[in-house]
C-alpha positions as CSV (number, residue, x, y, z in Angstrom):
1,X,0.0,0.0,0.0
2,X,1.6,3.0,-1.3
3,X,2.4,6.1,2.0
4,X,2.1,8.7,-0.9
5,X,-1.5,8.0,-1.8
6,X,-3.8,8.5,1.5
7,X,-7.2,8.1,2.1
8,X,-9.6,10.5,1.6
9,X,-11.9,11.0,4.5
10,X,-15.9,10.2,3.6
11,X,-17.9,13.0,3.7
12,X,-15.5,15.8,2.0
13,X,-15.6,16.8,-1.5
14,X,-13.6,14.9,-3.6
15,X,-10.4,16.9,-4.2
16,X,-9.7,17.9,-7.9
17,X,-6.6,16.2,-9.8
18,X,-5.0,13.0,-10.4
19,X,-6.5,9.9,-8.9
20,X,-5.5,6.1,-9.7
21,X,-7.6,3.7,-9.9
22,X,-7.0,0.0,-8.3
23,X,-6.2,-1.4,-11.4
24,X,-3.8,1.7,-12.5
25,X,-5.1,3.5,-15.0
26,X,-4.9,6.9,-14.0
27,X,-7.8,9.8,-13.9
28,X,-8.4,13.1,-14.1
29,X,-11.2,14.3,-11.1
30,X,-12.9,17.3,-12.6
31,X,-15.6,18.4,-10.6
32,X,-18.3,17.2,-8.0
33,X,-22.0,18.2,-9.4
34,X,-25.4,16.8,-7.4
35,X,-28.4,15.6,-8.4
36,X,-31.2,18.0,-8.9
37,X,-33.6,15.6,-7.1
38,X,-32.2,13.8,-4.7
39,X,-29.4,15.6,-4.2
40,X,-26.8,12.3,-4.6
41,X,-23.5,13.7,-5.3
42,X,-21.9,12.5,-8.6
43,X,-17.6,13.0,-9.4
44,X,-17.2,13.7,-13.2
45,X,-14.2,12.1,-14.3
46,X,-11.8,12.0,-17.1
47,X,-9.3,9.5,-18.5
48,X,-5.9,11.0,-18.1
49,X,-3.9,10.6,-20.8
50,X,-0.9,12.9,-22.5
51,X,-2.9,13.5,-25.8
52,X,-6.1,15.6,-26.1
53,X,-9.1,12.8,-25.6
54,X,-13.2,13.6,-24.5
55,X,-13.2,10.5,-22.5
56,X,-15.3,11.4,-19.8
57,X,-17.5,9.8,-17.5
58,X,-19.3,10.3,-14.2
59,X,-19.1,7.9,-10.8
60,X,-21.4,7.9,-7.8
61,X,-19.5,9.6,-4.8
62,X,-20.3,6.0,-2.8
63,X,-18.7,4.2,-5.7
64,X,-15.5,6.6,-5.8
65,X,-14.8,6.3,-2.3
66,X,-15.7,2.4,-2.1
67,X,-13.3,-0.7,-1.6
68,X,-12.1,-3.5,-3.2
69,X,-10.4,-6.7,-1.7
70,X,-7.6,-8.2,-3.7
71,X,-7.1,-12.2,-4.2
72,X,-5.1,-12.0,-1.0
73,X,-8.2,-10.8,0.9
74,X,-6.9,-7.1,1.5
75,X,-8.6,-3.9,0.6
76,X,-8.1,-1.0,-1.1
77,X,-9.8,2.0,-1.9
78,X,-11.2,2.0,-5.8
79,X,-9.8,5.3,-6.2
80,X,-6.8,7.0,-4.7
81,X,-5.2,10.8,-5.2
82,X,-2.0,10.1,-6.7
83,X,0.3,13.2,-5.9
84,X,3.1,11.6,-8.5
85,X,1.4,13.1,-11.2
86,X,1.1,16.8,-11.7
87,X,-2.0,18.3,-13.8
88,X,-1.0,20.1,-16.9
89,X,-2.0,23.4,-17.9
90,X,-2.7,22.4,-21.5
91,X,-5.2,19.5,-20.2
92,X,-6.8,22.0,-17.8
93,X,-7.6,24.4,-21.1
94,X,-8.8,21.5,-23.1
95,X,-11.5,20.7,-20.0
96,X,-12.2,24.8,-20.0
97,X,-12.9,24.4,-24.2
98,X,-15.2,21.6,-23.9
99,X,-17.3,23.2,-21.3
100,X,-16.3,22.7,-17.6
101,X,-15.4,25.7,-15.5
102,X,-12.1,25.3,-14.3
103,X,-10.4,28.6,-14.8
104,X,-9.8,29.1,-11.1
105,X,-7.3,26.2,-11.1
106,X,-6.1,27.7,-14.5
107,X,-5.4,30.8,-13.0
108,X,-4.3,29.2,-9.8
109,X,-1.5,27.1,-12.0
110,X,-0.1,30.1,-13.8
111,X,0.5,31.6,-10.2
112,X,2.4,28.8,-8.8
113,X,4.1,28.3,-12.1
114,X,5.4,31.7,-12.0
115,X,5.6,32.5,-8.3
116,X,9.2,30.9,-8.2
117,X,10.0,31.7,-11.6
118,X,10.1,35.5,-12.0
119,X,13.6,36.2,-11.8
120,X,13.6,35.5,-16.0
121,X,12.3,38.5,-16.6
122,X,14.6,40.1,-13.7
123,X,17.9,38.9,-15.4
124,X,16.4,39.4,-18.8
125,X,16.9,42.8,-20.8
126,X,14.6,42.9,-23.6
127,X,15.3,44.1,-26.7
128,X,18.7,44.3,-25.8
129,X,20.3,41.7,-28.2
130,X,23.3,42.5,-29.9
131,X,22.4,40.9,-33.4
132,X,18.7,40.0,-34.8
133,X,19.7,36.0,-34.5
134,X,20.3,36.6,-31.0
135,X,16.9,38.7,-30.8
136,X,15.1,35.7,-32.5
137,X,16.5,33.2,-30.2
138,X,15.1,35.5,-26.8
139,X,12.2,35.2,-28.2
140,X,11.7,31.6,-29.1
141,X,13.2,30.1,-26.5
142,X,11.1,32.4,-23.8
143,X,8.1,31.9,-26.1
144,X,6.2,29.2,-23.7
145,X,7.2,31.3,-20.6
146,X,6.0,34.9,-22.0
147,X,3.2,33.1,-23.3
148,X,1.9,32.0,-19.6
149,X,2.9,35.6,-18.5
150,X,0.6,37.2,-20.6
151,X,-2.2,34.8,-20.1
152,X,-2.0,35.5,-16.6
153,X,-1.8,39.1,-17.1
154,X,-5.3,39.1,-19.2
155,X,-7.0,36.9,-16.4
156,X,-5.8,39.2,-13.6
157,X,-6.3,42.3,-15.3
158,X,-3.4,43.9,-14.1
159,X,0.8,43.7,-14.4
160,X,1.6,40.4,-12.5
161,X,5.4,40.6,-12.1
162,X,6.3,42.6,-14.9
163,X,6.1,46.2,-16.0
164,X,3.6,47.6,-18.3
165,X,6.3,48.8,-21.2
166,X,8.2,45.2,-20.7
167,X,4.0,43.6,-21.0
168,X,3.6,46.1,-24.2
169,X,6.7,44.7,-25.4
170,X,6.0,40.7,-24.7
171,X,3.2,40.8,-26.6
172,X,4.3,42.8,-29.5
173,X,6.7,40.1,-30.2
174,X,5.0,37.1,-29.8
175,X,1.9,38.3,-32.0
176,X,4.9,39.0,-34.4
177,X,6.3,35.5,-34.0
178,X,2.3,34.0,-34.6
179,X,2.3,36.4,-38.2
180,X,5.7,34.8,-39.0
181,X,4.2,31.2,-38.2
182,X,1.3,31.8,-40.5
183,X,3.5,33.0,-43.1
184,X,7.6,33.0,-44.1
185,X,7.9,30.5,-41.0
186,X,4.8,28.5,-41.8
187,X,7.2,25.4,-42.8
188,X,8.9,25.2,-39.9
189,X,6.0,25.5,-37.3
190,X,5.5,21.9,-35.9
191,X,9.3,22.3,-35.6
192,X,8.9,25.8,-33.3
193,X,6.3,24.3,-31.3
194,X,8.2,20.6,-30.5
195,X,11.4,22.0,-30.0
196,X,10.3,25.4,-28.0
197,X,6.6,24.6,-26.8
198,X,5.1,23.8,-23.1
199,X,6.9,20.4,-23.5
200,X,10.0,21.4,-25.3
201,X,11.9,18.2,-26.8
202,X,15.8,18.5,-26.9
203,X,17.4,18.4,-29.9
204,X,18.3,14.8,-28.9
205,X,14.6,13.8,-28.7
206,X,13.5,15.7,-31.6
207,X,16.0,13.4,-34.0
208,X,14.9,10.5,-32.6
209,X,11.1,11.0,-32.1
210,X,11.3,11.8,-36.4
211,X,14.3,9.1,-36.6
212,X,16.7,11.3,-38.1
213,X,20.2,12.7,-37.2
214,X,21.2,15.6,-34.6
215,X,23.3,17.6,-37.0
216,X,20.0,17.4,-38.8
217,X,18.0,18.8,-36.4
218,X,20.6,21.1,-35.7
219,X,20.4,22.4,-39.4
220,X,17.1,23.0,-39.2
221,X,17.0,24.6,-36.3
222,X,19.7,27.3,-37.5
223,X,17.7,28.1,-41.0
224,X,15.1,28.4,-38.7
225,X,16.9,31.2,-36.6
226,X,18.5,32.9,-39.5
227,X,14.6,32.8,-41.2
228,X,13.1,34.3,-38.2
229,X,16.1,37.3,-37.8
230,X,15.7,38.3,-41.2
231,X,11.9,38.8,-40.2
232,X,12.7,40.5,-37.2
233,X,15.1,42.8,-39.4
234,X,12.5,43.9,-42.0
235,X,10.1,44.7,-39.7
236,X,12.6,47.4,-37.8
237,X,13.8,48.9,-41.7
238,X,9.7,49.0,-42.4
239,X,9.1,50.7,-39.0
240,X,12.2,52.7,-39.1
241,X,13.2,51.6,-35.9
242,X,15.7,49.1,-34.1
243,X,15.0,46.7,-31.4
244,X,18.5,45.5,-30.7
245,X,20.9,47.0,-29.4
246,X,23.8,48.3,-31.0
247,X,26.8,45.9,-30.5
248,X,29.9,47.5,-29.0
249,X,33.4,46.1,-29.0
250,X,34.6,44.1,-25.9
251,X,38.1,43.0,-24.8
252,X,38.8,40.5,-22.0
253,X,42.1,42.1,-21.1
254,X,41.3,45.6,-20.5
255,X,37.9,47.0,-20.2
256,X,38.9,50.4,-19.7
257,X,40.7,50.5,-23.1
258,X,40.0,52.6,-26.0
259,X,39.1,51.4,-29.1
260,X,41.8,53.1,-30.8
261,X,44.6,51.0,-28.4
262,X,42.3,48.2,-29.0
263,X,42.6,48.6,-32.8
264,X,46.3,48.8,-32.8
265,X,46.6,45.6,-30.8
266,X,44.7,43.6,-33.3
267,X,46.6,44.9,-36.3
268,X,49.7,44.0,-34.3
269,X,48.8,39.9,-33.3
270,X,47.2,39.6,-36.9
271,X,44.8,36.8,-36.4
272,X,43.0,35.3,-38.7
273,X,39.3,34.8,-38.6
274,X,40.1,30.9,-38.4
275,X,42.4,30.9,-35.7
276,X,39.8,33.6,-34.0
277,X,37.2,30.6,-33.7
278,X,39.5,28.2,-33.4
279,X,40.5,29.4,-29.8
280,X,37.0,30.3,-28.7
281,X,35.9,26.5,-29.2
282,X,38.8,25.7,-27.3
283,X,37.8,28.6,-24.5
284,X,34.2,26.3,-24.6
285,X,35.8,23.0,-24.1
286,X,37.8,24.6,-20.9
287,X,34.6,26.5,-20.2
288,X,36.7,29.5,-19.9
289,X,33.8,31.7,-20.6
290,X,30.1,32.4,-20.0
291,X,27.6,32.4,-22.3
292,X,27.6,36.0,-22.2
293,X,31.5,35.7,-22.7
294,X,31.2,33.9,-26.4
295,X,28.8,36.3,-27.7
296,X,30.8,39.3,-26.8
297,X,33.7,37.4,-28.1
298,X,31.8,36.9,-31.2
299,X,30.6,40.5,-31.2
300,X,33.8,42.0,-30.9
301,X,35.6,40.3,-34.3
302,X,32.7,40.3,-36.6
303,X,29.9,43.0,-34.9
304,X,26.5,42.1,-35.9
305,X,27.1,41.7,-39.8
306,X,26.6,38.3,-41.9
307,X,29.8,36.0,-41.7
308,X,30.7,35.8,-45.7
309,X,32.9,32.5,-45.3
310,X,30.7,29.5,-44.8
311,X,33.3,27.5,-42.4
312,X,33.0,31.0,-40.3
313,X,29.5,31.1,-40.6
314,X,28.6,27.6,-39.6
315,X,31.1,28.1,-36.1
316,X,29.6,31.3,-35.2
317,X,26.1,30.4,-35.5
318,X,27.0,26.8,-33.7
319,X,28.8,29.0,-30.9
320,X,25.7,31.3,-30.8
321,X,23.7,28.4,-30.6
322,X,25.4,26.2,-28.3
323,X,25.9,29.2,-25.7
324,X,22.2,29.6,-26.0
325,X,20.8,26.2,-25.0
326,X,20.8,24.1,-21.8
327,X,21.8,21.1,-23.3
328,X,25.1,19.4,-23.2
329,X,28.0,20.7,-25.7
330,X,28.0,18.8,-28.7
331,X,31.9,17.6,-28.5
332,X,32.0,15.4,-31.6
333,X,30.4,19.0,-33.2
334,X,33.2,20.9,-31.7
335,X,35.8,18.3,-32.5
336,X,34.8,18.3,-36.1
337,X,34.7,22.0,-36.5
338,X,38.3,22.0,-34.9
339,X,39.6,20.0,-37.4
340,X,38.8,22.3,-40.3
341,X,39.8,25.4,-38.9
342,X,43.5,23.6,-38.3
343,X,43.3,22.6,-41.8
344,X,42.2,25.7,-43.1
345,X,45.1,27.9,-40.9
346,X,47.5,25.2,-42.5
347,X,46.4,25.4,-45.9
348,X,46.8,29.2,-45.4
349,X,50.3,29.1,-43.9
């Protein structure tokens, strides 16, 4: 008998959320609702399951809480709250769209998912990119979280945890984003919504839920990116305006610096864009810098314009990328990448 599953006590309502029934299927408890007549209280139920489904049905409150004995002769209760499983916002909705009234626990969900979670929007600058890829990235990969922000926002009617010109600003993108996905970034929205959607899959489980390769996923992912800052940038040259912010020039050794002094010691060391790259993928396998680190890095040799050479190119945006994402460093990527700068320096010595 599981110590994480207790009784409930007769005579209470039936809590709301996920029950398991003796057998082990699992349930979603909706609502308690009586009888008109005779006032017998009935628990509408739901089959919980992780794809949207309308199987509902509806048990007598003596039948819910009622026992069943085993082939060893012990009992246990038909149904039992089962605090291993969490409810999910998106199921919640679905219940909400086919008629139930259950925003209260909506609402209630947003709070607690958010209550301990502000502090992305306190570390967060926005519109503060240095380059539009790095503007489209902020925005996909806070798209479910800014999403649930604004939701809650519209149900509280008021600025939960965030100013108004930063609320202004949250949804001005992410309308932007739903234009782009019904139009130039149409083809790669089942991609946007498994990769940064309320149950984002890594790239890992991306390749192998559509059984094909990482650097696969990878490449999609950065024609993606690139599709989405080109977006980003016509809309600022149409609205005569810019929404990142202007990328300045950044040198480990000394801050203080000018950029003339900094000038004349890069025309005095001489290195190339290969070797360039070539140390900050070692600086990543030493972890010598932060993620805010490699983008500067980046920043400061090539500023916010296109990388011409494709070798060039295809590090940058992996470094942009890589910096960007919680998952594990791709070494085989890193170690490939390696390997063609070295033969690209020697080719050019």
């Amino acid at each position: 008998m599981s110590n994480n599953m207790p009784y409930e006590r007769k005579g209470e309502k039936v809590k709301p959320g996920i029950y398991r029934v003796y057998n082990g299927s699992p349930v979603e408890v909706i609502m308690m609702v009586p009888e008109p007549e005779t006032g017998k209280e009935f628990v509408i139920c739901k089959k919980w399951r992780f794809v949207r489904n309308k199987d509902y049905f509806v048990v007598s409150k003596e039948k819910f809480y009622s026992e069943v004995e085993d082939k060893y002769g012990q009992k246990h209760q038909l149904y039992r709250y089962d605090d291993s499983y969490e409810e999910q916002l998106s199921n919640l909705e679905d219940i909400e769209e086919d008629g139930f009234n259950v925003r209260e626990r909506i609402i209630r969900m947003e709070k607690k998912a958010h209550r301990f979670d502000d502090t992305y929007l306190k570390s967060r600058r926005l519109r503060s990119s240095p380059s539009y890829t790095e503007y489209a990235k902020d925005i996909l990969l806070h798209k479910t979280k800014d999403e649930a922000r604004v939701r809650l926002c519209r149900s509280e009617k008021k600025y939960v945890g965030i100013k108004k010109e930063d609320y202004i600003i949250l949804v001005s993108d992410l309308k932007f984003l739903d234009i782009c996905l019904k139009g130039p970034l149409a083809p790669f929205a089942d991609f946007i919504n498994e990769r940064f959607g309320e149950e984002p899959k890594s790239i890992r489980e991306y390749a192998a839920a559509h059984d094909i390769n990482r650097g696969s996923v990878e490449h999609i992912q950065r024609k993606m990116i690139l599709a989405f800052a080109e977006e980003l940038k016509r809309r600022d040259e149409a609205d005569g305006i810019k929404r990142i912010k202007e990328p300045v020039l950044y040198d480990y050794s000394a801050e203080d610096e000018d950029d003339e002094e900094k000038e004349e010691q890069a025309e005095e060391t001489k290195i190339t864009d290969e070797e360039y790259l070539l140390s900050l993928l070692n600086d990543v396998l030493d972890r010598k810098h932060s993620e805010d680190g490699i983008r500067k890095a980046i920043n400061n040799r090539f500023g916010s314009a296109d990388v011409e050479d494709k070798l060039c190119h295809d590090v940058c945006t992996f470094l942009l990328i890589c910096c960007g994402s919680k998952n594990p460093v791709k070494l085989n990527r890193i170690y490939d990448l390696k390997n063609k700068l070295k033969k690209r320096i020697a080719e050019q010595r």
